[in-house]
N, CA, C and O atoms as a Maestro MAE file, in Angstrom:
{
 s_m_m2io_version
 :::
 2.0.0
}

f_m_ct {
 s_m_title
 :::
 protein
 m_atom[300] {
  # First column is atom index #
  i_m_mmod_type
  r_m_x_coord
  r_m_y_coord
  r_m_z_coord
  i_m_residue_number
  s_m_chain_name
  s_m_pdb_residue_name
  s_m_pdb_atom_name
  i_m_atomic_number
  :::
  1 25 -12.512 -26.831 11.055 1 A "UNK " " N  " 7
  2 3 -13.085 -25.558 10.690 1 A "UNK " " CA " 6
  3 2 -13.707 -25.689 9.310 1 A "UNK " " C  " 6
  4 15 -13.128 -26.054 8.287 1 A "UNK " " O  " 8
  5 25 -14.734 -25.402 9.418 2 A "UNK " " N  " 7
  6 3 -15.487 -25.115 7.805 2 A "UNK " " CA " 6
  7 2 -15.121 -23.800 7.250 2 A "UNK " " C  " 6
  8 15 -15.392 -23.735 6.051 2 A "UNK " " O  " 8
  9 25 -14.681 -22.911 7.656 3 A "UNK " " N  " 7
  10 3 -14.254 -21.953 7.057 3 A "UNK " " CA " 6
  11 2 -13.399 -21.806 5.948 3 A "UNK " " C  " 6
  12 15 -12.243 -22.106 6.243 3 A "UNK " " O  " 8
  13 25 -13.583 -21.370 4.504 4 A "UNK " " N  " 7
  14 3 -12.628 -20.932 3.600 4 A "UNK " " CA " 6
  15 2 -11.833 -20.017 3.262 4 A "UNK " " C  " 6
  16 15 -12.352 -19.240 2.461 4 A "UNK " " O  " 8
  17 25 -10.626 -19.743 3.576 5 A "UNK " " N  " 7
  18 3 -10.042 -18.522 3.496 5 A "UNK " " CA " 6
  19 2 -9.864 -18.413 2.122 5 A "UNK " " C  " 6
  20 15 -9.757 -19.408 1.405 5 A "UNK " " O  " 8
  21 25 -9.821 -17.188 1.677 6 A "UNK " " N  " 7
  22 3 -9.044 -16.846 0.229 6 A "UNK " " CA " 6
  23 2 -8.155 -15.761 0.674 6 A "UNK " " C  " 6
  24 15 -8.325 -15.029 1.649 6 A "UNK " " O  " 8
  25 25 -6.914 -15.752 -0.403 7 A "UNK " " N  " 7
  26 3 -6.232 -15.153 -0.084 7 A "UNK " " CA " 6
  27 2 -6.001 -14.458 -1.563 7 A "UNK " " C  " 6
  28 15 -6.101 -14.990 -2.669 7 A "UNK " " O  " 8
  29 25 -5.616 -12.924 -1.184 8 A "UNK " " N  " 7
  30 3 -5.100 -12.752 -2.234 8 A "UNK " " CA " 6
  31 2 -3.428 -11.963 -2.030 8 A "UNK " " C  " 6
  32 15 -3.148 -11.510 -0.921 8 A "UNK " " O  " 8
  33 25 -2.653 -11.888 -2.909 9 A "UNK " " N  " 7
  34 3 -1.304 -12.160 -2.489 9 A "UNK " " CA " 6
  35 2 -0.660 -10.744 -3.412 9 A "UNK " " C  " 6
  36 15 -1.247 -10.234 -4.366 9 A "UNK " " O  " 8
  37 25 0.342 -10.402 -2.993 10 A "UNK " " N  " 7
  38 3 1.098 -9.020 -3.344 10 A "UNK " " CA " 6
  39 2 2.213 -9.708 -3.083 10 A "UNK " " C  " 6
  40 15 2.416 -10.419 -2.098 10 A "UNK " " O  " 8
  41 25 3.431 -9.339 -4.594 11 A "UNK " " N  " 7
  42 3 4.788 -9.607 -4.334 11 A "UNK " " CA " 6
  43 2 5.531 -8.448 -4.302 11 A "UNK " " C  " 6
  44 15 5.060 -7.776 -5.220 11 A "UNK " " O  " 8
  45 25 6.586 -7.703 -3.684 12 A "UNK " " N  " 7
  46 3 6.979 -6.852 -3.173 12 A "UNK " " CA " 6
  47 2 8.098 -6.573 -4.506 12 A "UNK " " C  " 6
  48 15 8.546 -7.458 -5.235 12 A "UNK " " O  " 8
  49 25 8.371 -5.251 -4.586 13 A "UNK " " N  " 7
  50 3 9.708 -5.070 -6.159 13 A "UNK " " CA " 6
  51 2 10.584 -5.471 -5.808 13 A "UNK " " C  " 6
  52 15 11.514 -4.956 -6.429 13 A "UNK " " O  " 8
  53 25 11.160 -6.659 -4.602 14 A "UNK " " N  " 7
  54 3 12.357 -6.702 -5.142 14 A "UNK " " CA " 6
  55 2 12.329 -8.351 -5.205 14 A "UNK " " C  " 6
  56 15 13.251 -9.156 -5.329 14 A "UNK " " O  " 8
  57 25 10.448 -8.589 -5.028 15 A "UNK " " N  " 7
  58 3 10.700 -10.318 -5.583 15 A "UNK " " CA " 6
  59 2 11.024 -11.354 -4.131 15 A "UNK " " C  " 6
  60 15 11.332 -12.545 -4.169 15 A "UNK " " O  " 8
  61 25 10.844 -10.483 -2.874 16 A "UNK " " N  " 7
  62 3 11.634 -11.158 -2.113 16 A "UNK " " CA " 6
  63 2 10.507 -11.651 -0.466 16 A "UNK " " C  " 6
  64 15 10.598 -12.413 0.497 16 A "UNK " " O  " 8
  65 25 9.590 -10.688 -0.989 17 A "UNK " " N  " 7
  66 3 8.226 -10.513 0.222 17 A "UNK " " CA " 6
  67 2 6.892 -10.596 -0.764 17 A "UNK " " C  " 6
  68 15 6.551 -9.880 -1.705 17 A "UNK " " O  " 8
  69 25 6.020 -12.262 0.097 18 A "UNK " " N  " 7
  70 3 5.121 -11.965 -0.945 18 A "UNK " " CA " 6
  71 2 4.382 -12.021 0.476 18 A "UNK " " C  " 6
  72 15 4.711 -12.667 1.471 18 A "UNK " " O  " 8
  73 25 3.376 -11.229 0.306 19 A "UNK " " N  " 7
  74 3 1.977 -10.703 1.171 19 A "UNK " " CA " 6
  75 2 0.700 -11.074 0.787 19 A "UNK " " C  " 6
  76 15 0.023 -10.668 -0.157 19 A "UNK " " O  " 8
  77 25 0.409 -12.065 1.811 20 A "UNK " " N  " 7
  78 3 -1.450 -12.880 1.894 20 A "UNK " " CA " 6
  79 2 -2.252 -12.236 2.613 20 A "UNK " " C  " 6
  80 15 -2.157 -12.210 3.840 20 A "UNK " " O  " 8
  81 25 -3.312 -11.521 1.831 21 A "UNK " " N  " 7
  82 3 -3.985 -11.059 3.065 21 A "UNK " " CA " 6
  83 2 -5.533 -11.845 2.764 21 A "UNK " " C  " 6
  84 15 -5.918 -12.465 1.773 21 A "UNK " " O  " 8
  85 25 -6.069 -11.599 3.780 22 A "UNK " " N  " 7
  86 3 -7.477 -12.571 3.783 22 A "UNK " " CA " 6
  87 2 -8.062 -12.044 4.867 22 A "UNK " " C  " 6
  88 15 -7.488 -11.403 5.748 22 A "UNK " " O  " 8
  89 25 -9.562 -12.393 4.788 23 A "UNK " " N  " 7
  90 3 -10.728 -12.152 6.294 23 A "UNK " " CA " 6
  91 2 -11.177 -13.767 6.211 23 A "UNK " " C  " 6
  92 15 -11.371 -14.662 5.389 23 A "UNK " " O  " 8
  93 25 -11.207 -13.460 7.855 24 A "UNK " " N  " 7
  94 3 -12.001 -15.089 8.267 24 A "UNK " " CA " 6
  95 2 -12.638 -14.640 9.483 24 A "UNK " " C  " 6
  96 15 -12.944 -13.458 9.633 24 A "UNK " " O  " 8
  97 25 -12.855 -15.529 10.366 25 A "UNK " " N  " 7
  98 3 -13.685 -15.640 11.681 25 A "UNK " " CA " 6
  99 2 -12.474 -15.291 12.873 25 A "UNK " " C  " 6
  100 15 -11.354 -15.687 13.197 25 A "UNK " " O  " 8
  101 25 -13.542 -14.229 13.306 26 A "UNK " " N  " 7
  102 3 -12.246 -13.427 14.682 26 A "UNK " " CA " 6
  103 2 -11.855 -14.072 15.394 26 A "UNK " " C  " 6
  104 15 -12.890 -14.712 15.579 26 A "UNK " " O  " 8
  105 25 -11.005 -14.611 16.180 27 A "UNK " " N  " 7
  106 3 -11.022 -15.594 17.393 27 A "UNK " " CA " 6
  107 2 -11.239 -15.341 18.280 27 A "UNK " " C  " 6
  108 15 -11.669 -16.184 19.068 27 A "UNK " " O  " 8
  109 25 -10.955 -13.261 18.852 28 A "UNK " " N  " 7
  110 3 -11.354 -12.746 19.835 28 A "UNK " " CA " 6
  111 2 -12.799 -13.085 20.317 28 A "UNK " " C  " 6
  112 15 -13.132 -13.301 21.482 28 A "UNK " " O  " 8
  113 25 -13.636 -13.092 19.156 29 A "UNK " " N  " 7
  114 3 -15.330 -12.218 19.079 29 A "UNK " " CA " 6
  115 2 -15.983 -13.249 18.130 29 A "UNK " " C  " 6
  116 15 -16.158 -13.213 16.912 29 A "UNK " " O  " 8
  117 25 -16.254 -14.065 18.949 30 A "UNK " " N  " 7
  118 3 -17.368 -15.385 17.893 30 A "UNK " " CA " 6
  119 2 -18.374 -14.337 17.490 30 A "UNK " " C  " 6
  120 15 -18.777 -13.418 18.204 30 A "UNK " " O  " 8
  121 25 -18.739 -14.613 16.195 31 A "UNK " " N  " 7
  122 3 -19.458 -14.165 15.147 31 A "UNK " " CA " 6
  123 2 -19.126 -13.005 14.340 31 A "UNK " " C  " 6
  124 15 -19.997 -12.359 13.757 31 A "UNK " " O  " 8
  125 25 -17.684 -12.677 14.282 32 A "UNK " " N  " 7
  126 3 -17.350 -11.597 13.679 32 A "UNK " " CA " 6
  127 2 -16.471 -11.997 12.832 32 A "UNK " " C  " 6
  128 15 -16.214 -13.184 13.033 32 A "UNK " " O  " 8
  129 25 -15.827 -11.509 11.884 33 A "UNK " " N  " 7
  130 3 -14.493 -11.598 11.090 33 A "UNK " " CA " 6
  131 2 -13.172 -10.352 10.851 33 A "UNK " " C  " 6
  132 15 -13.386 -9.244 10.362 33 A "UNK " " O  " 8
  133 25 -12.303 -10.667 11.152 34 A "UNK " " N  " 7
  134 3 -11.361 -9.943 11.064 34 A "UNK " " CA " 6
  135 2 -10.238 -10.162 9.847 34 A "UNK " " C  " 6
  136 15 -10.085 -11.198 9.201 34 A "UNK " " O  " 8
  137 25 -9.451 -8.845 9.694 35 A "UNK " " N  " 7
  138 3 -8.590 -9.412 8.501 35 A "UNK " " CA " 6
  139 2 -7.449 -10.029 9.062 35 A "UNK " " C  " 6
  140 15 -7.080 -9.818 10.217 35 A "UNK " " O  " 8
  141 25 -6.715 -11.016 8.031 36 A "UNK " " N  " 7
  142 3 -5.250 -11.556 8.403 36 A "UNK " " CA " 6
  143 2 -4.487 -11.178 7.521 36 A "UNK " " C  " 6
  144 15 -4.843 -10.615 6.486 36 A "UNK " " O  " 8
  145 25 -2.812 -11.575 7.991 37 A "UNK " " N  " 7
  146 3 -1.878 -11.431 6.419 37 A "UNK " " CA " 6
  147 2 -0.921 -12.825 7.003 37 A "UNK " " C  " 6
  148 15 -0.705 -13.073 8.189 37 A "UNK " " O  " 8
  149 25 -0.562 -13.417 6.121 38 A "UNK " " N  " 7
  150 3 0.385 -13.986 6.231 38 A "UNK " " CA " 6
  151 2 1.694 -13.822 5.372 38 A "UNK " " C  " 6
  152 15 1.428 -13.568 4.198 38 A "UNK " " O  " 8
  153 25 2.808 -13.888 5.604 39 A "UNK " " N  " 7
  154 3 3.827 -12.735 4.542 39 A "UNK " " CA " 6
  155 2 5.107 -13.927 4.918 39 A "UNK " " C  " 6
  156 15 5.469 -14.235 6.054 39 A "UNK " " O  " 8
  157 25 5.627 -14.449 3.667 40 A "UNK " " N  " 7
  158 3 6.535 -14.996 3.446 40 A "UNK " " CA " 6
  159 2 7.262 -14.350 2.744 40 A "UNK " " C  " 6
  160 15 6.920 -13.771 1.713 40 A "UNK " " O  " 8
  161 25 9.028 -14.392 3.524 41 A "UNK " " N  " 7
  162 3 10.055 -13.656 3.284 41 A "UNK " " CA " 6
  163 2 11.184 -14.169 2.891 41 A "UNK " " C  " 6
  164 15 11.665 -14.967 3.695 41 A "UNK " " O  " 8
  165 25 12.001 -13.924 1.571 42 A "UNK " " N  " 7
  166 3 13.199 -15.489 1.722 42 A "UNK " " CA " 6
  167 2 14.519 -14.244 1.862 42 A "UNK " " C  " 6
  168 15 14.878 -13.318 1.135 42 A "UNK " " O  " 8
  169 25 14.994 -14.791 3.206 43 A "UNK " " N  " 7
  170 3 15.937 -13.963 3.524 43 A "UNK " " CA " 6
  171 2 17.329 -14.107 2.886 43 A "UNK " " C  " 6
  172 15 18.176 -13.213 2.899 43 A "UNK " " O  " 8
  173 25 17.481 -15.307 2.331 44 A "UNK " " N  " 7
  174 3 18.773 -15.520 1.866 44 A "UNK " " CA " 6
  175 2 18.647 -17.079 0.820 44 A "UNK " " C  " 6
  176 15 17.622 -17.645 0.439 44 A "UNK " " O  " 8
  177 25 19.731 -17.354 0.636 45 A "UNK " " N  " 7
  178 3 19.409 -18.438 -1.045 45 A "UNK " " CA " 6
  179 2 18.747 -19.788 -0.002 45 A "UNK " " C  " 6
  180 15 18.064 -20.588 -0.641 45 A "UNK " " O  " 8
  181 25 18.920 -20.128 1.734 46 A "UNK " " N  " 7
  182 3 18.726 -21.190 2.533 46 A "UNK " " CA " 6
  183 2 17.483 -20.683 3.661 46 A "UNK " " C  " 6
  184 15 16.981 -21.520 4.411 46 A "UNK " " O  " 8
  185 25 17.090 -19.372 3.692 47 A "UNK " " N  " 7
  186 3 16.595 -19.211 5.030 47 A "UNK " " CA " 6
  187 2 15.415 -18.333 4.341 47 A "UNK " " C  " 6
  188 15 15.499 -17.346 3.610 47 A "UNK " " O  " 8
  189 25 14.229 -19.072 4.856 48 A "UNK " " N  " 7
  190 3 12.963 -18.041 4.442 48 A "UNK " " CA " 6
  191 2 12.279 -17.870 5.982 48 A "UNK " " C  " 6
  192 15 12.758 -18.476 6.941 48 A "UNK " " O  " 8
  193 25 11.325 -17.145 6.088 49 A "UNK " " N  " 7
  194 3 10.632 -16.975 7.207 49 A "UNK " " CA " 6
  195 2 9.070 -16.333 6.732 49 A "UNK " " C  " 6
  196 15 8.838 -15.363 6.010 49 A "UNK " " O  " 8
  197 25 8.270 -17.115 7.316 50 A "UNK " " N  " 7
  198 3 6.483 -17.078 8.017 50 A "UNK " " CA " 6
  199 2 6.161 -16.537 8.945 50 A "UNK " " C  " 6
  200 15 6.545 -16.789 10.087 50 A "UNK " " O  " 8
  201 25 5.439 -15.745 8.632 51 A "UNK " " N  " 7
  202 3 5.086 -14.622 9.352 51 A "UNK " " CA " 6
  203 2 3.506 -14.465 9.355 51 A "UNK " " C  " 6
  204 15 2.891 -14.156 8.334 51 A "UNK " " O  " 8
  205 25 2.634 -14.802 11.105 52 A "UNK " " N  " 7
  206 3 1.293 -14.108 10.716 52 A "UNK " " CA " 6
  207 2 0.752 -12.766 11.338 52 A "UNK " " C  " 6
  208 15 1.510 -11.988 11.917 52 A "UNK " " O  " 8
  209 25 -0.314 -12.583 11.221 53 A "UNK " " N  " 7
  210 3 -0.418 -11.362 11.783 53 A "UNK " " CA " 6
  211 2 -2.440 -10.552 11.520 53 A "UNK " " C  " 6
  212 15 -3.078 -10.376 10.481 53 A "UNK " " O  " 8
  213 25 -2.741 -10.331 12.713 54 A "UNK " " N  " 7
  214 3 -4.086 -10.106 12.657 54 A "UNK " " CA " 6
  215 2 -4.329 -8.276 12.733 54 A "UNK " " C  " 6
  216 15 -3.742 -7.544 13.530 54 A "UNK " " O  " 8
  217 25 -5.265 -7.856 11.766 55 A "UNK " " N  " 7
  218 3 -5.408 -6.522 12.193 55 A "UNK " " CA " 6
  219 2 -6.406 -6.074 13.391 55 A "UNK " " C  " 6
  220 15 -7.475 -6.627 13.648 55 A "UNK " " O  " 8
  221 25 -5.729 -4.723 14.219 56 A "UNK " " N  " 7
  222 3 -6.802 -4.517 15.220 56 A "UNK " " CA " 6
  223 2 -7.779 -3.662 15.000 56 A "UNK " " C  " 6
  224 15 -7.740 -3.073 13.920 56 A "UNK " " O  " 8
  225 25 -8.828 -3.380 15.874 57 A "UNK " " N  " 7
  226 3 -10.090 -2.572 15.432 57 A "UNK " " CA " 6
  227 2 -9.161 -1.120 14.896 57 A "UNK " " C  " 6
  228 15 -9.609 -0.426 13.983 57 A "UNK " " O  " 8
  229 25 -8.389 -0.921 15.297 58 A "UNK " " N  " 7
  230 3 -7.787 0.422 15.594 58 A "UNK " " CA " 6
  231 2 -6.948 0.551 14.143 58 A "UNK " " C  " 6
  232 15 -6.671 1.688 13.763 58 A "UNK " " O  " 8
  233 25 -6.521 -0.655 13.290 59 A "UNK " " N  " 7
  234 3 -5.846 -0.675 11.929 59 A "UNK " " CA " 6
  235 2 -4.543 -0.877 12.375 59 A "UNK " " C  " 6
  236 15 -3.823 -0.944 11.379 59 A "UNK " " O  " 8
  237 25 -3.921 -1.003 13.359 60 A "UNK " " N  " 7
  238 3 -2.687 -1.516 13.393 60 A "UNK " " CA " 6
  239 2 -2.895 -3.250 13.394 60 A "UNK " " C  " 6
  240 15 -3.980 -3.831 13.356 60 A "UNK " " O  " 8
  241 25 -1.320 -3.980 13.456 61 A "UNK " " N  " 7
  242 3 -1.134 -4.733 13.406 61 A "UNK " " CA " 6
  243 2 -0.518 -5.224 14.454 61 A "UNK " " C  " 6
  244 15 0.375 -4.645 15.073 61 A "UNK " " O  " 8
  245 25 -1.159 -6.771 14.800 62 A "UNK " " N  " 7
  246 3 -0.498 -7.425 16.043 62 A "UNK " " CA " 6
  247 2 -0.126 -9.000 15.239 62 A "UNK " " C  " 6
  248 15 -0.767 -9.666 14.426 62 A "UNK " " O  " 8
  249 25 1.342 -9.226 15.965 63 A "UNK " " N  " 7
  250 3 1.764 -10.241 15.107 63 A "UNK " " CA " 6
  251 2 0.865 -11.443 16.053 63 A "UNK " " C  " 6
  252 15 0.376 -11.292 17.173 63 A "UNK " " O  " 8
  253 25 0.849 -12.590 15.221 64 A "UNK " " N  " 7
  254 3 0.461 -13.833 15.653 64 A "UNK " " CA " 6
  255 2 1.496 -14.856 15.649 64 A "UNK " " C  " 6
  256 15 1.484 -15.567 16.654 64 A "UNK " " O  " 8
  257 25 2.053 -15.018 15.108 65 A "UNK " " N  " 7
  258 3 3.490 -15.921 14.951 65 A "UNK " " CA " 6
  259 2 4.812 -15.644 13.763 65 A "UNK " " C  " 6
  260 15 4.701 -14.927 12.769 65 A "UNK " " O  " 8
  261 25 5.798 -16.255 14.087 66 A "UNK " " N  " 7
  262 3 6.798 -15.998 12.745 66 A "UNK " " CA " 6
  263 2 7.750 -17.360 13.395 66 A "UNK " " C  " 6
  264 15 7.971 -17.618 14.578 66 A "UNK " " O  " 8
  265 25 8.123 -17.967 12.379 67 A "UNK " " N  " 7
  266 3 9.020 -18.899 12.311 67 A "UNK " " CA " 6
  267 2 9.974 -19.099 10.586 67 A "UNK " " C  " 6
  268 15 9.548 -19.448 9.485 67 A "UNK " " O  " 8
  269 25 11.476 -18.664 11.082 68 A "UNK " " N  " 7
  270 3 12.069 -19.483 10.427 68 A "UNK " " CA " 6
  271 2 12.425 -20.781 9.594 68 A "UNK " " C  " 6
  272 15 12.556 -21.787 10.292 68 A "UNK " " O  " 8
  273 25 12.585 -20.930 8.395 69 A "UNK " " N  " 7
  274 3 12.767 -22.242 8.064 69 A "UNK " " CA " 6
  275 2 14.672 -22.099 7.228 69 A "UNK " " C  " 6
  276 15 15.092 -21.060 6.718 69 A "UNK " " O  " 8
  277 25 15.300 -23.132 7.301 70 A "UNK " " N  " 7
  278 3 16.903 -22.923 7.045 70 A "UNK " " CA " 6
  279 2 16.676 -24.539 6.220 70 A "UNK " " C  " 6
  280 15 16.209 -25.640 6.516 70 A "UNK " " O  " 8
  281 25 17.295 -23.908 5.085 71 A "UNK " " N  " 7
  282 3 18.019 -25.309 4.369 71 A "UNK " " CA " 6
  283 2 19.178 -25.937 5.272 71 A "UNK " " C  " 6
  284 15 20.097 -25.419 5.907 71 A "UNK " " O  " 8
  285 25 18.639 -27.687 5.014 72 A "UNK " " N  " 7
  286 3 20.198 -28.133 5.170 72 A "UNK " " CA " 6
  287 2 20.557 -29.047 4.611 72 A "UNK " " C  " 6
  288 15 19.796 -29.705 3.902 72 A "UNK " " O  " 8
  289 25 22.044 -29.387 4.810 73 A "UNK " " N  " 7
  290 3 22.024 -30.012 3.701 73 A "UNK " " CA " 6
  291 2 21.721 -31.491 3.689 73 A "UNK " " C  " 6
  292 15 21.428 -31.988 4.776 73 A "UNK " " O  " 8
  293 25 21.744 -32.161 2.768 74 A "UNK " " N  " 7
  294 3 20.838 -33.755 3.107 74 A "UNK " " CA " 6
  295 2 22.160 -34.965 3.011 74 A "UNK " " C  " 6
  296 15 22.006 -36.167 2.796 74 A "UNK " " O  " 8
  297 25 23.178 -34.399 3.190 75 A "UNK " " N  " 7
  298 3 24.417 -35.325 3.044 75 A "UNK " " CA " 6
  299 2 24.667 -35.698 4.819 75 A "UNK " " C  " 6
  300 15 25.589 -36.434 5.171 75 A "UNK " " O  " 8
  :::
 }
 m_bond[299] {
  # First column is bond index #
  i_m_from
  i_m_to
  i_m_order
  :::
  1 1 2 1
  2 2 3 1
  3 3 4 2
  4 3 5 1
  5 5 6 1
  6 6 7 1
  7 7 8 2
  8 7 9 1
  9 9 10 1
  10 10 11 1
  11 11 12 2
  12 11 13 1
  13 13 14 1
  14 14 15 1
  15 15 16 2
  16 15 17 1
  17 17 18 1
  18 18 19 1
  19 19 20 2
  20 19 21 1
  21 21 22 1
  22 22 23 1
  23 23 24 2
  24 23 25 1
  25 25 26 1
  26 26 27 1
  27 27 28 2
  28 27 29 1
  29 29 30 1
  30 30 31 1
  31 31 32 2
  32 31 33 1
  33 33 34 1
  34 34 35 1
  35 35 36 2
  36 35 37 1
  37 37 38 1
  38 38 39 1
  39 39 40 2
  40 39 41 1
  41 41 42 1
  42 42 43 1
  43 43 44 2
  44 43 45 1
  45 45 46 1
  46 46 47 1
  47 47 48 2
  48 47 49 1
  49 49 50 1
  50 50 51 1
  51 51 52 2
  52 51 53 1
  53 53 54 1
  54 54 55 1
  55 55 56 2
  56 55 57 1
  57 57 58 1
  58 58 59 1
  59 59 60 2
  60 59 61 1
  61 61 62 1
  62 62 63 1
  63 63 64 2
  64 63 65 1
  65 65 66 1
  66 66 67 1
  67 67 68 2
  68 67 69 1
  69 69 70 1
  70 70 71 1
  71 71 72 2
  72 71 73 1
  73 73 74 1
  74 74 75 1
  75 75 76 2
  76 75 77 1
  77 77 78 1
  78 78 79 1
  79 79 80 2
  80 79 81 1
  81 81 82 1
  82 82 83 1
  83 83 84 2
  84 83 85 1
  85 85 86 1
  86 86 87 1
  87 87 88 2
  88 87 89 1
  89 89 90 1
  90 90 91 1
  91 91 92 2
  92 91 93 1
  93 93 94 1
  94 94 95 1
  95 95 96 2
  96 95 97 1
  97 97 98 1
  98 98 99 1
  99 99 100 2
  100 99 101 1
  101 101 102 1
  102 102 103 1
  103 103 104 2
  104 103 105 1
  105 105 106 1
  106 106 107 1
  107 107 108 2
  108 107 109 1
  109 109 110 1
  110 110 111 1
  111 111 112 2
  112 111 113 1
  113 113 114 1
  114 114 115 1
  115 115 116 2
  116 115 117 1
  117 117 118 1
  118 118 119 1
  119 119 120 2
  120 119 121 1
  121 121 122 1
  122 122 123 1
  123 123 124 2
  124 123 125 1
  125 125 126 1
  126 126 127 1
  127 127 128 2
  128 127 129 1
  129 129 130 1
  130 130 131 1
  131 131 132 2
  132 131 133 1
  133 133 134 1
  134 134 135 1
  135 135 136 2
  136 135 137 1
  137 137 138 1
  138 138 139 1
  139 139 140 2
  140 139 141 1
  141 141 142 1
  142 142 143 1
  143 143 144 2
  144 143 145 1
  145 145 146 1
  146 146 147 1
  147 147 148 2
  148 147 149 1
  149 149 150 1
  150 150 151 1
  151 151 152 2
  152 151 153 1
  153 153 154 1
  154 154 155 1
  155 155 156 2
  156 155 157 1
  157 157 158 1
  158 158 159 1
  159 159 160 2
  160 159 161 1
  161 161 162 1
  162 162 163 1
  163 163 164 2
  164 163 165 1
  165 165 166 1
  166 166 167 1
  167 167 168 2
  168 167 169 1
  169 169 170 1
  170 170 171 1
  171 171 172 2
  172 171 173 1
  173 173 174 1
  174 174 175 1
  175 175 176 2
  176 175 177 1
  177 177 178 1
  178 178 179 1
  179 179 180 2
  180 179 181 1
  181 181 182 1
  182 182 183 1
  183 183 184 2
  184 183 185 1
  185 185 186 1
  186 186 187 1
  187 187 188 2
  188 187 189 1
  189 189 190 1
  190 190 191 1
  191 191 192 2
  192 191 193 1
  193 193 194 1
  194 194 195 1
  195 195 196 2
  196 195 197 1
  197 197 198 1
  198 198 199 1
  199 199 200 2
  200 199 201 1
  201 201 202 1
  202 202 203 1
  203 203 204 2
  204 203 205 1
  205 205 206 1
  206 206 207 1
  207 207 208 2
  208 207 209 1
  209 209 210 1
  210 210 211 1
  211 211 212 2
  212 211 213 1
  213 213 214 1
  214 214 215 1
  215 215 216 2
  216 215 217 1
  217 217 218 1
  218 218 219 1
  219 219 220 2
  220 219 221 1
  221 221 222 1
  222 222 223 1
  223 223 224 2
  224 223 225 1
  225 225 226 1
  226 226 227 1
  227 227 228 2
  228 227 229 1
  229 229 230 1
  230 230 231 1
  231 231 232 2
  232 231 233 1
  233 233 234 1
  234 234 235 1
  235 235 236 2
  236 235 237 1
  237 237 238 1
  238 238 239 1
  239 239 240 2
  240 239 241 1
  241 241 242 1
  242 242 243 1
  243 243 244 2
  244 243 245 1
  245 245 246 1
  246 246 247 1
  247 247 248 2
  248 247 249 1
  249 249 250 1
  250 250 251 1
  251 251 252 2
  252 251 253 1
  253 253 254 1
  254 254 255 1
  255 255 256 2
  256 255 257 1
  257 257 258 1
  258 258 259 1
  259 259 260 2
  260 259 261 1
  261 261 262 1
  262 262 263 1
  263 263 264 2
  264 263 265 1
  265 265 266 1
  266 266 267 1
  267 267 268 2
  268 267 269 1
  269 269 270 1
  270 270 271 1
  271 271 272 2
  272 271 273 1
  273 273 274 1
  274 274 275 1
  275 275 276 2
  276 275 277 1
  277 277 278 1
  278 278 279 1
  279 279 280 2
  280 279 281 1
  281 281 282 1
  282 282 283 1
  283 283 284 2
  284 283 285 1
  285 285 286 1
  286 286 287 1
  287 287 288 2
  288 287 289 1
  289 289 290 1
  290 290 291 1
  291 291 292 2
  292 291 293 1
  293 293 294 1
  294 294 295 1
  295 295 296 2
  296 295 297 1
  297 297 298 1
  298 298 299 1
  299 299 300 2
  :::
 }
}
C-alpha cells in the first residue's frame, strides 16, 4: 500500500486508553476514504489489548478486530 496514515492520538484521564484516529482508503468503496481508530488499552500491570474499528456512513462504529496481548514470564 502506498498509502500514509497519520494518526493523531488522545490519552484518556485515567492514563489507561490511548485513542488513534486517522482517515485512509475505504475498503468497502475503492476511491473513497473513511475514518479509523485504533485504541490501545492496558488492562492490568501484564495484559493490554488492540482494538480496531471503522466508522459507518451513519457515524456509528463497527469493530474490525481486537486482540489481547499477556505478559509472560521469560523464566
Amino acid at each position: 500500500m502506498t498509502y500514509l496514515w497519520v494518526y493523531e492520538g488522545t490519552l484518556d484521564e485515567t492514563g489507561t486508553v490511548l485513542t488513534l484516529d486517522c482517515e485512509g482508503p475505504d475498503f468497502e468503496k475503492a476511491g473513497r476514504t473513511a475514518r479509523y481508530q485504533d485504541i490501545i488499552t492496558i488492562k492490568d500491570e501484564n495484559t493490554r489489548n488492540f482494538s480496531s474499528r471503522t466508522q459507518n456512513p451513519d457515524g456509528t462504529w463497527k469493530p474490525v478486530m481486537s486482540s489481547d496481548y499477556n505478559r509472560i514470564s521469560a523464566v
